[in-house]
PDB file of N, CA, C and O in Angstrom:
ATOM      1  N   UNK A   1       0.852  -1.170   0.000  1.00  0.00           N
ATOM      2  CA  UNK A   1       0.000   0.000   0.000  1.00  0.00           C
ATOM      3  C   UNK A   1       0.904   1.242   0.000  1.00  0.00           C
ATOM      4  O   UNK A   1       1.649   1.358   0.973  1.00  0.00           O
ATOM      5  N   UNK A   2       0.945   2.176  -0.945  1.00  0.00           N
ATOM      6  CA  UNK A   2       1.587   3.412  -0.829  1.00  0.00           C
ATOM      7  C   UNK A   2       1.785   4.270   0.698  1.00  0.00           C
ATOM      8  O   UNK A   2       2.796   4.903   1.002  1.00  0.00           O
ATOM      9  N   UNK A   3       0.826   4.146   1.360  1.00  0.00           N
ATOM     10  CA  UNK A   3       1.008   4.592   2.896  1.00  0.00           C
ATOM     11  C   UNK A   3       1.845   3.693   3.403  1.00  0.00           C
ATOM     12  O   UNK A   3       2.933   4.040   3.860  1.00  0.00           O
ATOM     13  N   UNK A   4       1.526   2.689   3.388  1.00  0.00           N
ATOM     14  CA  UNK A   4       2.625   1.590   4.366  1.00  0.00           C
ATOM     15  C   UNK A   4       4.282   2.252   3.426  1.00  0.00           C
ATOM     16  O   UNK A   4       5.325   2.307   4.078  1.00  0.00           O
ATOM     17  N   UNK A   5       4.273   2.567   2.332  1.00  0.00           N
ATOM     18  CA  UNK A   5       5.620   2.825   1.871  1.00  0.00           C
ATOM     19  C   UNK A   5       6.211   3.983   1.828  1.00  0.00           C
ATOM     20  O   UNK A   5       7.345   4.233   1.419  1.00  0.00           O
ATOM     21  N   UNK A   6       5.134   4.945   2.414  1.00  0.00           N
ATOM     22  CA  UNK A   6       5.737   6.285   2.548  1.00  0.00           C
ATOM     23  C   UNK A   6       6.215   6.295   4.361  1.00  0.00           C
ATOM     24  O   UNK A   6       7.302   6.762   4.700  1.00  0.00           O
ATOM     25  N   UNK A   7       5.237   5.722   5.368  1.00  0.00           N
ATOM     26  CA  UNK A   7       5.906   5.381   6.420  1.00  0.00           C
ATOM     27  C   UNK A   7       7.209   5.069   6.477  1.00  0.00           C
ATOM     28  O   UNK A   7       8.051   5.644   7.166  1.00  0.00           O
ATOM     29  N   UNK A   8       7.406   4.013   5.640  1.00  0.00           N
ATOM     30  CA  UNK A   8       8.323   3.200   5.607  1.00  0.00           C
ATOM     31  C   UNK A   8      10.050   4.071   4.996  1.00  0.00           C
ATOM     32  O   UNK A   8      11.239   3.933   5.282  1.00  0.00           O
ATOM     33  N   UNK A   9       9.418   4.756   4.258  1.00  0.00           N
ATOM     34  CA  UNK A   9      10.714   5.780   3.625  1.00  0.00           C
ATOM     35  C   UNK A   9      11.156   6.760   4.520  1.00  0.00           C
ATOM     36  O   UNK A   9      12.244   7.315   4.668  1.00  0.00           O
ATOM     37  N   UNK A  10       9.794   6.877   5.232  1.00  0.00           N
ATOM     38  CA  UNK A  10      10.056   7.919   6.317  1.00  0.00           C
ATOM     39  C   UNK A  10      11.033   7.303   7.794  1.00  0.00           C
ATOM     40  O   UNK A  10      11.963   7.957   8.267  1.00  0.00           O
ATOM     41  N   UNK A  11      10.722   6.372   8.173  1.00  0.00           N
ATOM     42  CA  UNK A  11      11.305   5.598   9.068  1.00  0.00           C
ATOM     43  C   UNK A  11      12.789   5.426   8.202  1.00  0.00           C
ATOM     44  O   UNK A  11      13.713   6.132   8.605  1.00  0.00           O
ATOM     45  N   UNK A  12      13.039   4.563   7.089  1.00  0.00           N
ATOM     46  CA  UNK A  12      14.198   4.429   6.481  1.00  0.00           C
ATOM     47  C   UNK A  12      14.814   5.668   6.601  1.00  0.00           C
ATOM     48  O   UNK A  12      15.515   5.871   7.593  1.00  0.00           O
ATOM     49  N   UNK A  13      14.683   6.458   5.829  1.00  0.00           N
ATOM     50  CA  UNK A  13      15.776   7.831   5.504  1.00  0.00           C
ATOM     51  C   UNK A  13      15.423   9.472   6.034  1.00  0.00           C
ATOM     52  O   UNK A  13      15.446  10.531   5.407  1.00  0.00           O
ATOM     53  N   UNK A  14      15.071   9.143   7.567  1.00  0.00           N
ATOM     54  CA  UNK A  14      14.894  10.474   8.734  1.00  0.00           C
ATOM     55  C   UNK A  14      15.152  10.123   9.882  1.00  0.00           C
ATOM     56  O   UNK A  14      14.493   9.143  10.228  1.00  0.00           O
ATOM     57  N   UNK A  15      15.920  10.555  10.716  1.00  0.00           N
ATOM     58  CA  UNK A  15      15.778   9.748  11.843  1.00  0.00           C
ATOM     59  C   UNK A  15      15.445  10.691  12.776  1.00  0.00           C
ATOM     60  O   UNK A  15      15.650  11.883  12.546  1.00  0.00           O
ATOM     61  N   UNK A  16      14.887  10.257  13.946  1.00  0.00           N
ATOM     62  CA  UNK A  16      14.053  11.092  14.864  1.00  0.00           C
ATOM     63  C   UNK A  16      14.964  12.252  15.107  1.00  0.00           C
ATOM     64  O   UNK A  16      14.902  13.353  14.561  1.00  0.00           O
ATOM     65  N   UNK A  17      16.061  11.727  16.263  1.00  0.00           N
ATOM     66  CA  UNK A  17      16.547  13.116  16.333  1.00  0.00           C
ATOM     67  C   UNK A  17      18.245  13.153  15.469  1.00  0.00           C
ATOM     68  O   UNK A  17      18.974  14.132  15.312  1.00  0.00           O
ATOM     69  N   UNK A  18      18.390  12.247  15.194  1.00  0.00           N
ATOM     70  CA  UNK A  18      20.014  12.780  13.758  1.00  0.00           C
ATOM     71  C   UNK A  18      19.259  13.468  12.551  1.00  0.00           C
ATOM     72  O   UNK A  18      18.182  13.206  12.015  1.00  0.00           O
ATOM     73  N   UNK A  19      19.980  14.205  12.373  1.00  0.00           N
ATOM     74  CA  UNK A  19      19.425  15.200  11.164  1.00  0.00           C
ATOM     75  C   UNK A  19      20.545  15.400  10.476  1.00  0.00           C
ATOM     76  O   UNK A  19      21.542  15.800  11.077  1.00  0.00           O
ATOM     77  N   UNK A  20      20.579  15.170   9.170  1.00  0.00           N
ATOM     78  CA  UNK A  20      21.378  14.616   7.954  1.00  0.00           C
ATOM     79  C   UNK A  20      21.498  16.482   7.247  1.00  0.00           C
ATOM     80  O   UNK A  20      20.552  17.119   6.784  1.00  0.00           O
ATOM     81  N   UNK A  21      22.320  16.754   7.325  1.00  0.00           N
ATOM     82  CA  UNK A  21      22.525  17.854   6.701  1.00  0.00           C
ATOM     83  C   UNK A  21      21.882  17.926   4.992  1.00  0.00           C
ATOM     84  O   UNK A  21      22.181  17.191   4.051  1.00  0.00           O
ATOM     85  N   UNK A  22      20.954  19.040   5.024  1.00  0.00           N
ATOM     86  CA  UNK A  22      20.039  19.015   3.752  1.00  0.00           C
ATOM     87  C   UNK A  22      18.266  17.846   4.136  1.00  0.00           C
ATOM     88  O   UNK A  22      17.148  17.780   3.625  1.00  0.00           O
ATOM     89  N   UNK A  23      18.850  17.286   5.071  1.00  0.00           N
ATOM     90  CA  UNK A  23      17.588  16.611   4.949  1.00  0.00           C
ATOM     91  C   UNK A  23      17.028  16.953   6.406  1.00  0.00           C
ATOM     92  O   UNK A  23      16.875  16.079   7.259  1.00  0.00           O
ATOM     93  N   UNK A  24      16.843  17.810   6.538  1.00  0.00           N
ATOM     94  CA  UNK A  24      15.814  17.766   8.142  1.00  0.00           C
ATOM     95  C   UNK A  24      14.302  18.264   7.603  1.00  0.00           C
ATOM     96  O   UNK A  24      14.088  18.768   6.500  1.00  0.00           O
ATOM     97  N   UNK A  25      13.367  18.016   8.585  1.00  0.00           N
ATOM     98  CA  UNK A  25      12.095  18.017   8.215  1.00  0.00           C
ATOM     99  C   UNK A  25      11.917  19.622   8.619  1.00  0.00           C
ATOM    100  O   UNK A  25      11.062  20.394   8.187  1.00  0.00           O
ATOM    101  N   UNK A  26      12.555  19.786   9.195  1.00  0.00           N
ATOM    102  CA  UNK A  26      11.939  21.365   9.802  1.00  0.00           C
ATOM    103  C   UNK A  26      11.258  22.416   9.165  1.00  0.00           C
ATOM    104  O   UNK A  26      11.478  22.436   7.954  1.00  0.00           O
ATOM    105  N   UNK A  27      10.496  23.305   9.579  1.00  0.00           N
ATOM    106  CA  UNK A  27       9.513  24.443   8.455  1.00  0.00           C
ATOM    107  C   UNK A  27      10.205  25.771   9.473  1.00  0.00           C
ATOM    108  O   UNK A  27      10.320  25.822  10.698  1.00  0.00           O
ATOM    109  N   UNK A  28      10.476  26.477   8.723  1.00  0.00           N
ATOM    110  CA  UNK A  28      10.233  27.961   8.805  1.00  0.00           C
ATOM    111  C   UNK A  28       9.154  28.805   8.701  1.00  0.00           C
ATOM    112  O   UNK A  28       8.691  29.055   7.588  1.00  0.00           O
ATOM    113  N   UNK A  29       8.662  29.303   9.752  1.00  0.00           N
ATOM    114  CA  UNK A  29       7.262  30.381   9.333  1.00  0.00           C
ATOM    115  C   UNK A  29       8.119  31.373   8.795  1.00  0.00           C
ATOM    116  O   UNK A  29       9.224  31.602   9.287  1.00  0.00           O
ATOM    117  N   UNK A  30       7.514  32.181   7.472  1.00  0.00           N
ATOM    118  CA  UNK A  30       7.968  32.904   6.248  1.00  0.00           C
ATOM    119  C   UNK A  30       8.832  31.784   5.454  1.00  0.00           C
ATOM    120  O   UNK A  30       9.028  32.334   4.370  1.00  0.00           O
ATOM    121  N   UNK A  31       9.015  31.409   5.439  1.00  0.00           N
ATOM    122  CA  UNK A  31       9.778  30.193   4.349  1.00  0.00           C
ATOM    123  C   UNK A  31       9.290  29.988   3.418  1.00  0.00           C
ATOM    124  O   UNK A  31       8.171  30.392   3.735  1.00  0.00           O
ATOM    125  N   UNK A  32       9.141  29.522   2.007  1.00  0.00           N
ATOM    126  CA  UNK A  32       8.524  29.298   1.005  1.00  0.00           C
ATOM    127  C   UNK A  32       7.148  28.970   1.614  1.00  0.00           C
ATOM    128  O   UNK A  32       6.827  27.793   1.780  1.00  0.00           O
ATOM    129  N   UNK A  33       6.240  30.092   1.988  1.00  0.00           N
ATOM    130  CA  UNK A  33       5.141  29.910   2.208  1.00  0.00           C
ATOM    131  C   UNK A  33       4.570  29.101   3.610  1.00  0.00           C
ATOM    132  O   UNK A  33       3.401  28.722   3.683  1.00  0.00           O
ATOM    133  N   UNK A  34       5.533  28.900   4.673  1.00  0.00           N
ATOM    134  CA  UNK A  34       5.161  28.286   5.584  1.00  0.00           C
ATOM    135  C   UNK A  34       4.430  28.996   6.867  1.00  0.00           C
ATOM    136  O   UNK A  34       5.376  29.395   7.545  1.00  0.00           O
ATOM    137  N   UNK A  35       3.539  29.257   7.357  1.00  0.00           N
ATOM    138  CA  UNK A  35       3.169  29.794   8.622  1.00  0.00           C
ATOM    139  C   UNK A  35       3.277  29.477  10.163  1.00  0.00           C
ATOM    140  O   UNK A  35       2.897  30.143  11.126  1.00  0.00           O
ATOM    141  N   UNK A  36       3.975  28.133  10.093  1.00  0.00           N
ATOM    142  CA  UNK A  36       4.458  28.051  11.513  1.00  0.00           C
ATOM    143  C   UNK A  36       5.640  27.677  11.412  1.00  0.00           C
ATOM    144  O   UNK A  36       6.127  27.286  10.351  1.00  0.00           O
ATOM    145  N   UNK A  37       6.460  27.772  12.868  1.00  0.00           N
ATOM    146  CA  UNK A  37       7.428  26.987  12.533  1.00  0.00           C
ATOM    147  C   UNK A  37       7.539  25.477  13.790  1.00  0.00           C
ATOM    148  O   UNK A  37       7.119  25.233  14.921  1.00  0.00           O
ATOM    149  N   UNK A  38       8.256  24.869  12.873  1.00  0.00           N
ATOM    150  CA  UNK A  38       8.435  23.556  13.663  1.00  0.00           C
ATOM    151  C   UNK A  38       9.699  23.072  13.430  1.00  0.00           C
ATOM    152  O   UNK A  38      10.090  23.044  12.263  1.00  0.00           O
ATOM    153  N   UNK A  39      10.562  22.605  14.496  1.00  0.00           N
ATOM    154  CA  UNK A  39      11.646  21.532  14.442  1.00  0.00           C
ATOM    155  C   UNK A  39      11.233  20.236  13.825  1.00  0.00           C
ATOM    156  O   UNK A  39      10.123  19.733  13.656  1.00  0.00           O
ATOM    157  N   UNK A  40      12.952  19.670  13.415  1.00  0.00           N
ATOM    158  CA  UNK A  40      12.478  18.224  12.844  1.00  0.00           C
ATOM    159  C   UNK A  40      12.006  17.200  13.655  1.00  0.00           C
ATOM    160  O   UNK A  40      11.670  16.195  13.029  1.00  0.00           O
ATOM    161  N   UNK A  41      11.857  17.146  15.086  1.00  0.00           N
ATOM    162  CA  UNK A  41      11.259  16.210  15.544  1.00  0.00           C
ATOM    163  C   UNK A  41      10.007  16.095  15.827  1.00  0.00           C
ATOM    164  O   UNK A  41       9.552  14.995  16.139  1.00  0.00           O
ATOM    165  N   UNK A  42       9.256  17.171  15.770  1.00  0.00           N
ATOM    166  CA  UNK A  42       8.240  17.645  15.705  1.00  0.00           C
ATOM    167  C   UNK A  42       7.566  17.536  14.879  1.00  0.00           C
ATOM    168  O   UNK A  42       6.373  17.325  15.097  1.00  0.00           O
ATOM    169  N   UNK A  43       8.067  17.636  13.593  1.00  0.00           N
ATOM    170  CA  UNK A  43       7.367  17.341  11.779  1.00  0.00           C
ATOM    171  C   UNK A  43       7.696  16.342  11.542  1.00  0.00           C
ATOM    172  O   UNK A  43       7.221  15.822  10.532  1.00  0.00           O
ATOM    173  N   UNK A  44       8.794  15.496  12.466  1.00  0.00           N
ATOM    174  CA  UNK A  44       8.365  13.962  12.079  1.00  0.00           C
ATOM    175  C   UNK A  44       7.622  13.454  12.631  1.00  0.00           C
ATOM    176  O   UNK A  44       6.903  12.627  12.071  1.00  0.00           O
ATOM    177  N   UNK A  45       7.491  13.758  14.019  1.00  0.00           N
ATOM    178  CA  UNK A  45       6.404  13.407  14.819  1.00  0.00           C
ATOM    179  C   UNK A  45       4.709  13.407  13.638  1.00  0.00           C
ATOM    180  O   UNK A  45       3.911  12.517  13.342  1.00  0.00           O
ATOM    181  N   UNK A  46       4.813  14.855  13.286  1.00  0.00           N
ATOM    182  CA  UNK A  46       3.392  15.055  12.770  1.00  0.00           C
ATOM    183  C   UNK A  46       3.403  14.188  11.359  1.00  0.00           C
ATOM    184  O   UNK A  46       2.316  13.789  10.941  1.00  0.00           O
ATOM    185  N   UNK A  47       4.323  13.960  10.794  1.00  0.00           N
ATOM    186  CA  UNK A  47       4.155  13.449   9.635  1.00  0.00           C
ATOM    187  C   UNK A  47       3.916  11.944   9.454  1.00  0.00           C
ATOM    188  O   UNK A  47       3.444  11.296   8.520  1.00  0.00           O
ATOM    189  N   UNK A  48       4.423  11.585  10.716  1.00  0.00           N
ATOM    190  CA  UNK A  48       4.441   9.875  11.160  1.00  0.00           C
ATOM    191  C   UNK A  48       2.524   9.524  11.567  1.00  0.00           C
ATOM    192  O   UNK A  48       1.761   8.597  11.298  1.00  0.00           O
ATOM    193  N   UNK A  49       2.363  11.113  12.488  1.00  0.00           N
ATOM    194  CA  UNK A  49       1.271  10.652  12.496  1.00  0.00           C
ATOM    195  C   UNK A  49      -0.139  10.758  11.832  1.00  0.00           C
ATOM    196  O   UNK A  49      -1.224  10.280  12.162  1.00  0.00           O
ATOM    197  N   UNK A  50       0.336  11.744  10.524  1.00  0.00           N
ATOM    198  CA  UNK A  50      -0.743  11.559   9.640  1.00  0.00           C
ATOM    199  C   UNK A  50      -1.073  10.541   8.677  1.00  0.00           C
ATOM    200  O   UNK A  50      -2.135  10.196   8.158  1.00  0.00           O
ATOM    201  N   UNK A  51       0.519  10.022   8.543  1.00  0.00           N
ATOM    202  CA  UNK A  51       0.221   9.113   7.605  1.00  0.00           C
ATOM    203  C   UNK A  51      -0.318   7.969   7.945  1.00  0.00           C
ATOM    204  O   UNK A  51      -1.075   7.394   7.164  1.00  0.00           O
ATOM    205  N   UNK A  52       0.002   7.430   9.233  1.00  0.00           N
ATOM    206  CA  UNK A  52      -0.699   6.605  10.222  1.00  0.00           C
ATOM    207  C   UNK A  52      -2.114   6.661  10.507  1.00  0.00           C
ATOM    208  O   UNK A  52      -2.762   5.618  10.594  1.00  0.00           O
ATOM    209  N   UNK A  53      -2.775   8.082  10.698  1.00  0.00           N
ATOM    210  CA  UNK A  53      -3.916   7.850  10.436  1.00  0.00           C
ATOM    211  C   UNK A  53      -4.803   7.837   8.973  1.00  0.00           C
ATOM    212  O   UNK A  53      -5.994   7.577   8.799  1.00  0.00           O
ATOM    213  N   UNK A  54      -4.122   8.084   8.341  1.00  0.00           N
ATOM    214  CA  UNK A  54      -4.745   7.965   6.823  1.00  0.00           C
ATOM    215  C   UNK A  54      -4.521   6.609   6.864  1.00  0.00           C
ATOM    216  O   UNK A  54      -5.533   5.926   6.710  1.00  0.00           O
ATOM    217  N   UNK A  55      -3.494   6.031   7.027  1.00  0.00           N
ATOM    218  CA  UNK A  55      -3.565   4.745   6.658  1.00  0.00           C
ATOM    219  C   UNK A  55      -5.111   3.666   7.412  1.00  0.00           C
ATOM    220  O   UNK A  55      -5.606   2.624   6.982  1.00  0.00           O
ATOM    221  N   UNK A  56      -5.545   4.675   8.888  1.00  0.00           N
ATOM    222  CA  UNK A  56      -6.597   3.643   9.080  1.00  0.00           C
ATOM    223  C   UNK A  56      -7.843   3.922   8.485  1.00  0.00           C
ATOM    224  O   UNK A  56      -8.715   3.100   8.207  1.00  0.00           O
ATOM    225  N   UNK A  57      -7.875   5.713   8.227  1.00  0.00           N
ATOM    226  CA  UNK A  57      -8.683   5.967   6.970  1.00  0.00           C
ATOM    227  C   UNK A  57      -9.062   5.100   5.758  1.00  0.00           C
ATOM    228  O   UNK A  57     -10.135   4.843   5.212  1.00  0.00           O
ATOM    229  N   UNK A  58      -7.500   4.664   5.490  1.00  0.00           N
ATOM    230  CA  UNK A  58      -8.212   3.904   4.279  1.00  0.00           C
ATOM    231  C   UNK A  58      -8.565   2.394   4.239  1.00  0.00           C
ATOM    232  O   UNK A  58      -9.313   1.808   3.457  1.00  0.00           O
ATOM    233  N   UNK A  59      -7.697   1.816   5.480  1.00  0.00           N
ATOM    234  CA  UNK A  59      -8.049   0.356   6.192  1.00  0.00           C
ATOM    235  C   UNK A  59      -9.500   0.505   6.008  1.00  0.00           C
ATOM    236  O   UNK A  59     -10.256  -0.302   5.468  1.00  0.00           O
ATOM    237  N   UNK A  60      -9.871   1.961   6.673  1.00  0.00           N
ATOM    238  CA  UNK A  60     -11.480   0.991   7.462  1.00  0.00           C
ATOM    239  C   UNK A  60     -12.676   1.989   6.322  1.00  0.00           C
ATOM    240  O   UNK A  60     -13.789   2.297   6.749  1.00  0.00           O
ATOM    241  N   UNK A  61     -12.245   2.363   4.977  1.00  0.00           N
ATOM    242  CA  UNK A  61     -13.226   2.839   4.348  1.00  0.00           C
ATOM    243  C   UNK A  61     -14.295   2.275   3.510  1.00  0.00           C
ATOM    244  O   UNK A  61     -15.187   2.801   2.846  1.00  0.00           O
ATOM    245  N   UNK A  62     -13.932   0.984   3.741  1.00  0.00           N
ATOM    246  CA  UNK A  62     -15.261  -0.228   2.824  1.00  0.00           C
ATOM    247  C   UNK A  62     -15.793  -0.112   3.682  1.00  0.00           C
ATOM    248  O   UNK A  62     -16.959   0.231   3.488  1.00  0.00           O
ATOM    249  N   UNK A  63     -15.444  -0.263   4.893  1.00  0.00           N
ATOM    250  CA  UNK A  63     -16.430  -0.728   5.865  1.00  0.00           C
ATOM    251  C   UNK A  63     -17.369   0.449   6.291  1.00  0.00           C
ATOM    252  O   UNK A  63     -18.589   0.301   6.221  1.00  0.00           O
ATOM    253  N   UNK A  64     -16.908   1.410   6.653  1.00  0.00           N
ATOM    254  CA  UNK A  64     -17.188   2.991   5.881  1.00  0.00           C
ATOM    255  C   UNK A  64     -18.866   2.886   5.112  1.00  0.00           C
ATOM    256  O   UNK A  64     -20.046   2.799   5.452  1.00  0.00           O
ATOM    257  N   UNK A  65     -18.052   2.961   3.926  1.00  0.00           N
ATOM    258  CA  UNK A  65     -18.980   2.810   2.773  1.00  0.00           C
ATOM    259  C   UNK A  65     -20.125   1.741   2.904  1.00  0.00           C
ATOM    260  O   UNK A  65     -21.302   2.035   2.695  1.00  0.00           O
ATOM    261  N   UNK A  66     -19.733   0.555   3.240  1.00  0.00           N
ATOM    262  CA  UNK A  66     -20.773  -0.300   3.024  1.00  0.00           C
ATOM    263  C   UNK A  66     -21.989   0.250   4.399  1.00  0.00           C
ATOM    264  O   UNK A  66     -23.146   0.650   4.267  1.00  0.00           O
ATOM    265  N   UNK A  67     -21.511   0.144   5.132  1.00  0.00           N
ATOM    266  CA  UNK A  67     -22.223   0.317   7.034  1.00  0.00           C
ATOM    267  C   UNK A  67     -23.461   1.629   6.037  1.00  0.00           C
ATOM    268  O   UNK A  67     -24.639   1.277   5.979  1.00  0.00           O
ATOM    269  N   UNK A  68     -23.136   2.777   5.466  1.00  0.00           N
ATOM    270  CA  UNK A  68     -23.749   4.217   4.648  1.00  0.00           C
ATOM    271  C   UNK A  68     -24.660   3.205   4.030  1.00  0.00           C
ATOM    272  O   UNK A  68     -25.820   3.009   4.391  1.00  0.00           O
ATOM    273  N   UNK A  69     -24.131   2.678   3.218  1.00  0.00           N
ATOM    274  CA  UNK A  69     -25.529   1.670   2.139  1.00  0.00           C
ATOM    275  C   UNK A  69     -26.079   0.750   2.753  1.00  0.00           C
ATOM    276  O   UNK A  69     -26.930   0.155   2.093  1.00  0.00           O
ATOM    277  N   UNK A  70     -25.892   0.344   3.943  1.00  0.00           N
ATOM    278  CA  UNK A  70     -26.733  -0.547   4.624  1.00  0.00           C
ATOM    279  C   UNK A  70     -27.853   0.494   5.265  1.00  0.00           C
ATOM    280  O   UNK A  70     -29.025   0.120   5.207  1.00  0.00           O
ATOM    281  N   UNK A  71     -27.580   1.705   5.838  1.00  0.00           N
ATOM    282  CA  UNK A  71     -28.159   2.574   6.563  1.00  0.00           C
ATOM    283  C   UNK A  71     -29.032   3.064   5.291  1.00  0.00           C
ATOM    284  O   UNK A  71     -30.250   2.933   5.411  1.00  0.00           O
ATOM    285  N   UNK A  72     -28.671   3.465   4.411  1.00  0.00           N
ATOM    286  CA  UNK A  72     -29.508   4.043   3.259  1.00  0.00           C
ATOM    287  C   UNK A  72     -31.058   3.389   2.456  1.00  0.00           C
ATOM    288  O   UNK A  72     -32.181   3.850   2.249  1.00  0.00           O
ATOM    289  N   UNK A  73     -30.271   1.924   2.144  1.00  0.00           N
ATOM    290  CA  UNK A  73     -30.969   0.897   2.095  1.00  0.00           C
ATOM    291  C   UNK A  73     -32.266   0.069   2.754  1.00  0.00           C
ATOM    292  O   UNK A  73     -33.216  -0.577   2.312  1.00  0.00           O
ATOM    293  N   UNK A  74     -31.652   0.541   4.333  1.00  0.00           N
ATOM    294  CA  UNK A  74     -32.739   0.232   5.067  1.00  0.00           C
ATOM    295  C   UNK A  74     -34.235   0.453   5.052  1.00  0.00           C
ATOM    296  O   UNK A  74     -34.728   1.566   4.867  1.00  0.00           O
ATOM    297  N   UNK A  75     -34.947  -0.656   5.253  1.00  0.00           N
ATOM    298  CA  UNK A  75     -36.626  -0.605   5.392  1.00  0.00           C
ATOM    299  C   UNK A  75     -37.090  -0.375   6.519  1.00  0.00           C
ATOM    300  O   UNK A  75     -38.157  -0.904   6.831  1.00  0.00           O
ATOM    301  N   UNK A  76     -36.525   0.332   7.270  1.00  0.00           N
ATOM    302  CA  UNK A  76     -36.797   0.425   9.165  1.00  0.00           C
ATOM    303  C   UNK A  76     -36.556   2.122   9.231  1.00  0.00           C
ATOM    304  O   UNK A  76     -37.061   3.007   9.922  1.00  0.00           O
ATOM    305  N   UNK A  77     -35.538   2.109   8.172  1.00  0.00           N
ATOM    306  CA  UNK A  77     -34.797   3.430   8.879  1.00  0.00           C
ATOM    307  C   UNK A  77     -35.396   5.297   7.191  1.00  0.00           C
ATOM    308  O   UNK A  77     -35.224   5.427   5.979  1.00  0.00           O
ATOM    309  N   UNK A  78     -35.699   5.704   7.712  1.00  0.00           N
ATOM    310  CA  UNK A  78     -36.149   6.890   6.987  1.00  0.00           C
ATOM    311  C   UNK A  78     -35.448   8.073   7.336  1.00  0.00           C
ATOM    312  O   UNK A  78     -34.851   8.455   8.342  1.00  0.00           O
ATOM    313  N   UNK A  79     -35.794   8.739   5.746  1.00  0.00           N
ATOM    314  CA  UNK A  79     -34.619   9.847   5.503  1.00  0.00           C
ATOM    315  C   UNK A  79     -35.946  11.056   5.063  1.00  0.00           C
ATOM    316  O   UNK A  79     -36.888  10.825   4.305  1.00  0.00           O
ATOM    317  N   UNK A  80     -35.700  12.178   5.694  1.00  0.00           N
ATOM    318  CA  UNK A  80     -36.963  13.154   5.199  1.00  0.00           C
ATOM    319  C   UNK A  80     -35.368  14.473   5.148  1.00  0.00           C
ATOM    320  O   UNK A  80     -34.197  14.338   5.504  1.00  0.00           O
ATOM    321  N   UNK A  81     -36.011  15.459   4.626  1.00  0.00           N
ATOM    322  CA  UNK A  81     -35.508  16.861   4.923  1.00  0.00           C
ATOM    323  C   UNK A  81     -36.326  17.936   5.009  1.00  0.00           C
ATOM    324  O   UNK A  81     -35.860  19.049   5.253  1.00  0.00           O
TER     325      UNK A  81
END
């Protein structure tokens, strides 16, 4: 799954706190457009954990979807506006 492999690049080639000259995650507020600023452990922190939750985003989106068309479908359950 592309998430499991962007984790995975991320874990491979960043490391929490060694920071590889040219490669740190860090943002500058005013920087090419950035408004806050954050250290690299911090934006790996956040970046570890978005992708982590997208990833259960997309784990659990059939189930998602289907649970909506069961609810929609239903002969018990009514929809007015």
């Amino acid at each position: 799954m592309p998430i499991d492999r962007a984790i995975e690049y991320l874990r491979r080639y960043f490391h929490l706190t060694v920071v590889a000259p040219h490669y740190s995650l860090s943002i500058w507020a005013s920087v090419d457009g950035a408004r806050l600023t954050h250290g690299h452990k911090r934006q790996y922190h956040f970046a570890l954990q978005s992708l982590t939750l997208w990833r259960e985003i997309v784990d659990n989106m059939f189930r998602l979807w289907h649970t909506a068309e069961e609810d929609l479908l239903s002969g018990t359950v009514t929809y007015s506006l």
